[in-house]
C-alpha positions in Angstrom: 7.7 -7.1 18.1 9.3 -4.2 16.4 7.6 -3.7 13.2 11.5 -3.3 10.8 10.2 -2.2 7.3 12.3 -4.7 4.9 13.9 -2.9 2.2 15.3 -4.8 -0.7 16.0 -1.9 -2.7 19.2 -1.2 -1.2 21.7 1.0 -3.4 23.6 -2.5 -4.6 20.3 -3.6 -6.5 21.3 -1.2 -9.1 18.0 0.5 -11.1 16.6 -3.4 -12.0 14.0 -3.5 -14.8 12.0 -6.0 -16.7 14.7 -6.9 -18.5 16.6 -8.7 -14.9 12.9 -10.5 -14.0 13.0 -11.6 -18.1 16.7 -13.0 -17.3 15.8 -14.4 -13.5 13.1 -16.0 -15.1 14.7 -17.7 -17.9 17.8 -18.9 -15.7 15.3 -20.5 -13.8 13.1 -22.1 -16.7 16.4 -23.6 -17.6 16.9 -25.1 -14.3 13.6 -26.9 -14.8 14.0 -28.3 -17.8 17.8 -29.3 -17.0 16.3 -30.6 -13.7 13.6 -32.7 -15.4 16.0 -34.3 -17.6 18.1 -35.5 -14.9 15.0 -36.9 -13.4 14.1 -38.6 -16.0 17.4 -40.0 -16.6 17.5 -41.4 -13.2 14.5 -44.0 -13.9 12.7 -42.2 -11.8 9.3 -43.8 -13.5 10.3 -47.3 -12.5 10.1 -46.1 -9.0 13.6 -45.5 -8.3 14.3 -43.8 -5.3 17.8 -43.0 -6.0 19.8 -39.8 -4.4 19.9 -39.0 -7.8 16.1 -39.2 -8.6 15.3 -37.3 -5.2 18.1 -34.3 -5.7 16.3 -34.0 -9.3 12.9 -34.0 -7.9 14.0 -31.3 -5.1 15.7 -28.8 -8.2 12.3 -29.3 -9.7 10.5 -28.1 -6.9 12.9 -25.0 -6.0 12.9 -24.0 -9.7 9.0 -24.0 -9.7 8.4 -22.5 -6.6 11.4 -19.4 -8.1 9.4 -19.1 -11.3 5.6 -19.5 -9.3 6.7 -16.6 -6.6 8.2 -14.2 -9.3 5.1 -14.7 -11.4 3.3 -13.1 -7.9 5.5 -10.7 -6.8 5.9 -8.8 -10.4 2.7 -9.8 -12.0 1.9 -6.1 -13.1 4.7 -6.7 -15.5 3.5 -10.0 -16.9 1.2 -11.1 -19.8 -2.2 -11.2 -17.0 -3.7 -14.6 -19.1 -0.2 -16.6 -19.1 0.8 -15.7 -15.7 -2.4 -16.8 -14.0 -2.8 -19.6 -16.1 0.9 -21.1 -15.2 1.0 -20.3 -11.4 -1.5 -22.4 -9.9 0.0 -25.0 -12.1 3.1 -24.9 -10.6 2.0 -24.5 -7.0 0.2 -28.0 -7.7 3.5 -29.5 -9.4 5.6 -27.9 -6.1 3.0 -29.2 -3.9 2.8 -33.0 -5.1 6.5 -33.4 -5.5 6.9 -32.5 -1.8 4.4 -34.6 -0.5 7.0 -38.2 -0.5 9.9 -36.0 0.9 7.2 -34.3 3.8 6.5 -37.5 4.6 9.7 -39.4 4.7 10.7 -35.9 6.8 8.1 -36.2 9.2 8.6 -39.9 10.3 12.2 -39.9 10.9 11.5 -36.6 13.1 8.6 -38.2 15.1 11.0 -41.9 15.3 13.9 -39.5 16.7 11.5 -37.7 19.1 10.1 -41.0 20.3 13.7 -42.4 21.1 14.7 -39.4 22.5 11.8 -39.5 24.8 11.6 -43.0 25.9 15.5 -43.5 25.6 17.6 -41.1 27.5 18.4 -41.8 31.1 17.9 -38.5 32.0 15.7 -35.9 30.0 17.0 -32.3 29.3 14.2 -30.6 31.0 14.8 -32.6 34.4 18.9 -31.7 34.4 17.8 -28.1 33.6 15.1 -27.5 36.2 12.8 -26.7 33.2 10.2 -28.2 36.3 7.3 -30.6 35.9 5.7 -30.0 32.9 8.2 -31.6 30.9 9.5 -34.2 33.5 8.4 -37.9 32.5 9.7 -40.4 35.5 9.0 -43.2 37.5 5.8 -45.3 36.1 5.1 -42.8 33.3 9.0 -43.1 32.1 8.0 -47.2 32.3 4.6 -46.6 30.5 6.2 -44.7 27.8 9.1 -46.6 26.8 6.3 -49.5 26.8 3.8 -47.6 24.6 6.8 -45.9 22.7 7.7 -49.6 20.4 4.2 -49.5 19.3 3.7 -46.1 18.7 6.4 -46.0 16.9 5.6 -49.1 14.7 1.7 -47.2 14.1 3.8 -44.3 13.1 5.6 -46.2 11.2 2.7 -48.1 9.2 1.1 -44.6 9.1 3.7 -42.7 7.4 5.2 -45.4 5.4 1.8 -45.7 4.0 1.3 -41.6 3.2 4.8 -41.4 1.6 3.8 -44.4 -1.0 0.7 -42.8 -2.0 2.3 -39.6 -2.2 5.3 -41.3 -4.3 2.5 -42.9 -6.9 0.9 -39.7 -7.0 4.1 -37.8 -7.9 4.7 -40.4 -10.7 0.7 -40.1 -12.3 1.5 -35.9 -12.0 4.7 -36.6 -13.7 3.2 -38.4 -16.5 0.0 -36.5 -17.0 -0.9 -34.4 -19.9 -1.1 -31.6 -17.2 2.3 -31.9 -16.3 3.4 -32.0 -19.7 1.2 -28.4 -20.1 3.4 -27.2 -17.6 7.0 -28.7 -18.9 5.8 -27.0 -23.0 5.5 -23.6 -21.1 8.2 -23.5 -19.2 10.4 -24.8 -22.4 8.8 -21.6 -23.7 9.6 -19.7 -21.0 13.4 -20.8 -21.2 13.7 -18.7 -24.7 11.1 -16.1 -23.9 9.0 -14.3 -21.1 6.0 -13.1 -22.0 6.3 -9.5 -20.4 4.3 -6.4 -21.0 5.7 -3.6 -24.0 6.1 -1.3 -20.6 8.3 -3.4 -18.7 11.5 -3.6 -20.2 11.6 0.5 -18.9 9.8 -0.4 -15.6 11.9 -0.4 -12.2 11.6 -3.7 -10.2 11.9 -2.2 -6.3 8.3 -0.8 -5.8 7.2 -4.3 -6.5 9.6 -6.0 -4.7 9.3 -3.0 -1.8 5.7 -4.4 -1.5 6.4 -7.4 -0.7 8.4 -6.8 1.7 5.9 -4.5 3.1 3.2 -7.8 3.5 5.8 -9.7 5.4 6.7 -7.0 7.6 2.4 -6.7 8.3 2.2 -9.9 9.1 5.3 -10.4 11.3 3.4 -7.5 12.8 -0.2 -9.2 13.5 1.3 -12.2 14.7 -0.6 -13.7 17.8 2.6 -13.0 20.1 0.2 -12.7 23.2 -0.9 -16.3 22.7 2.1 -17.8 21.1 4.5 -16.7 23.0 3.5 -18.8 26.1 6.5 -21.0 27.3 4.1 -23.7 28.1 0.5 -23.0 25.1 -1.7 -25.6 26.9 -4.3 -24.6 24.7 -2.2 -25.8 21.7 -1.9 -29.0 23.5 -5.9 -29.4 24.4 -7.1 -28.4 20.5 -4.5 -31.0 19.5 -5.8 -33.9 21.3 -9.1 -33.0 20.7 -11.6 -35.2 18.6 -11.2 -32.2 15.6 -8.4 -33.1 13.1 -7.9 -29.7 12.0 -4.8 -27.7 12.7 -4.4 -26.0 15.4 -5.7 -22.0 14.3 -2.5 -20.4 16.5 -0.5 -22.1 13.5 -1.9 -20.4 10.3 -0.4 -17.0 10.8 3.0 -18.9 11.2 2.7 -20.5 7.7 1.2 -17.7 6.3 4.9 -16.2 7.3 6.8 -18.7 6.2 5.5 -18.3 2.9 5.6 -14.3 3.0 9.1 -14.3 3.6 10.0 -17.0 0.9 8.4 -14.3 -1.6 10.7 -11.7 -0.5 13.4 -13.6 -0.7 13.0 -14.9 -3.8 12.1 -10.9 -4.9 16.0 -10.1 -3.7 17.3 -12.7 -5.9 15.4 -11.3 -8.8 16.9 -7.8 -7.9 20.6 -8.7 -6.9 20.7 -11.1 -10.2 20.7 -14.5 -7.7 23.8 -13.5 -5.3 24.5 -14.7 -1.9 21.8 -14.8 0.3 20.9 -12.6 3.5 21.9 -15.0 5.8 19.6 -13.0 8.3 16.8 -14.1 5.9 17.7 -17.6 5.9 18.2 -17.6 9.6 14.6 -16.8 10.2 13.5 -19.1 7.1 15.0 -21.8 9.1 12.7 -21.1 11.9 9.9 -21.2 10.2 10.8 -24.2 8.3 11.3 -26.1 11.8 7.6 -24.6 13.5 5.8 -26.3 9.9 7.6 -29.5 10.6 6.9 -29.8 14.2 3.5 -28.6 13.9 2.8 -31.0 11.0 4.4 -33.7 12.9 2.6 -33.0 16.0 -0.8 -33.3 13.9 0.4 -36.2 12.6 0.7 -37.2 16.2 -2.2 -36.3 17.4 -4.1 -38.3 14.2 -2.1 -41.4 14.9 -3.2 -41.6 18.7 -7.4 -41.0 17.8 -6.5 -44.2 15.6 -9.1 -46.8 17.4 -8.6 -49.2 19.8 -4.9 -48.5 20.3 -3.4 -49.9 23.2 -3.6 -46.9 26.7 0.5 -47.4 26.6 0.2 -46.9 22.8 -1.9 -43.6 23.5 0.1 -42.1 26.2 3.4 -42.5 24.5 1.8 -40.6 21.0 0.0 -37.9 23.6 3.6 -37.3 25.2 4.9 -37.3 21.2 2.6 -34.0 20.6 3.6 -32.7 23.3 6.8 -33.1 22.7 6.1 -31.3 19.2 4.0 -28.7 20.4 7.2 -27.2 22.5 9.6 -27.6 19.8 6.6 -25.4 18.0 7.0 -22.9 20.8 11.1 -22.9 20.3 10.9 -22.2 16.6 8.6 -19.5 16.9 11.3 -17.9 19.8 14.1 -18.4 17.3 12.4 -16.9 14.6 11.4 -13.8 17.2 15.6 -13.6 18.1 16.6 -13.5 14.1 13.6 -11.1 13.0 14.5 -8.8 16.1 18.6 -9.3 15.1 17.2 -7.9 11.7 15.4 -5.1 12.8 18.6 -4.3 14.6 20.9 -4.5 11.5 19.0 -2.6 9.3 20.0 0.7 8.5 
């Protein structure tokens, strides 16, 4: 894949200093603390799982993971001790709150998958020719629209399960002393960032440049010989296999997805938080979909080593990570067609 060389530092960026992370930084403090009140207000300590309570929790999370990534990306121009002293901190408090919504996420996508699989009359792949590696018919059709109620249910239990411990862990964070460590210094940040006495005078786009430069190298190492497979039967094999952990061939994926969040966020810090590249977002939304299939194909693959399951139960979750293993393999082409529509557009 053509390597494009991201440039945020395009002549509309204008010559951003210290001063625009200092007023990025504070607009985003006082999202937190405006999106903490509102949870708060919405009884989310009794439990509530209100749309209220969960679009407050989700502006807590975006705020922290703005204010965590910034903190990265333009560190040089930060107080050293406060800025590695808050980030971890809010990469836990981003992490924890996502955990109820990953899980919720992940078991309506696997339910939908399941019904999808075991429902339709005719599958995609057999109208399209897409051959037999995706077709399901005859007995196996029968054996997995058998295995599919109960696989579903184990889901089901599973998931149900991870999302309530998840939720009760959110509340403890949420009423911890840590959490209220990291609430007193964003209330401080809100007012004042502690920046170095150089950086009011220091331009922002090196910085930025750079991180644009790490995304670009590892779009650039990505394992396209393996990955790029239309059918990755090793995927499939490691999955199924008695080790839990993720598949390897996912890692440098992630470590994207996460890359190209940093850069976006270091555009909105130089374009004072205008529209979005939509280019961006396209390939963020590519990335977004390979975490959730791959997480929900792990979470597949640890729901059918669950013991003494049913063979119908078994066979339906093994068709299940398949399932998620090739909608894997589509995100990763669709993030390939919006980085290569980049590399095209820019100048």
């Amino acid at each position: 894949m053509a390597q494009q060389h991201l440039d945020p530092t395009d002549p509309a960026a204008g010559d951003a200093t210290g001063d625009a992370l200092a007023g990025y930084l504070r607009a985003r403090a006082t999202e937190f603390l405006r999106a903490l009140r509102l949870h708060r207000e919405s009884g989310a300590g009794a439990g509530n799982g209100s749309e209220e309570t969960v679009d407050a929790a989700r502006a807590l999370r975006r705020s922290a993971r703005r204010i965590s990534g910034s903190l990265h990306t333009f560190r040089p121009l930060l107080d050293a001790d406060w800025s590695e002293a808050i980030r971890p901190e809010l990469a836990w408090l981003s992490g924890t709150l996502a955990m109820e919504h990953a899980c919720a996420a992940r078991l309506e996508r696997l339910l939908l998958a399941l019904h999808r699989l075991s429902g339709a009359p005719v599958l995609p792949a057999q109208s399209t020719g897409a051959g037999p590696r995706h077709a399901v018919a005859g007995a196996e059709r029968a054996s997995l629209t058998v295995g599919a109620a109960k696989a579903g249910a184990l889901l089901d239990r599973q998931l149900t399960l991870a999302r309530t411990r998840a939720h009760s862990t959110a509340l403890q964070a949420l009423g911890s002393s840590r959490f209220h460590a990291v609430a007193d210094g964003i209330a401080v940040l809100a007012s004042e960032v502690p920046l170095v006495p150089a950086a009011a005078g220091t331009g922002l786009r090196p910085l930025a440049a750079a991180a644009g430069e790490r995304l670009d190298d590892a779009v650039t190492a990505l394992p396209l010989v393996t990955a790029g497979h239309p059918y990755n039967a090793e995927a499939l094999i490691h999955g199924l296999s008695p080790d839990p952990s993720p598949h390897p061939q996912d890692a440098p994926w992630h470590q994207v997805r996460l890359l190209l969040r940093l850069h976006r966020y270091a555009r909105e810090v130089l374009h004072g938080g205008g529209p979005p590249d939509v280019r961006l977002l396209g390939a963020g939304r590519a990335l977004d979909r390979h975490r959730d299939a791959s997480e929900a194909a792990t979470a597949a693959a640890q729901a059918a080593r669950t013991p003494r399951i049913a063979p119908a139960t078994a066979y339906a979750l093994g068709v299940l990570h398949a399932d998620q293993r090739h909608e894997v393999e589509a995100a990763r082409f669709a993030f390939q067609q919006s980085w290569q529509q980049q590399t095209v557009g820019t100048p």
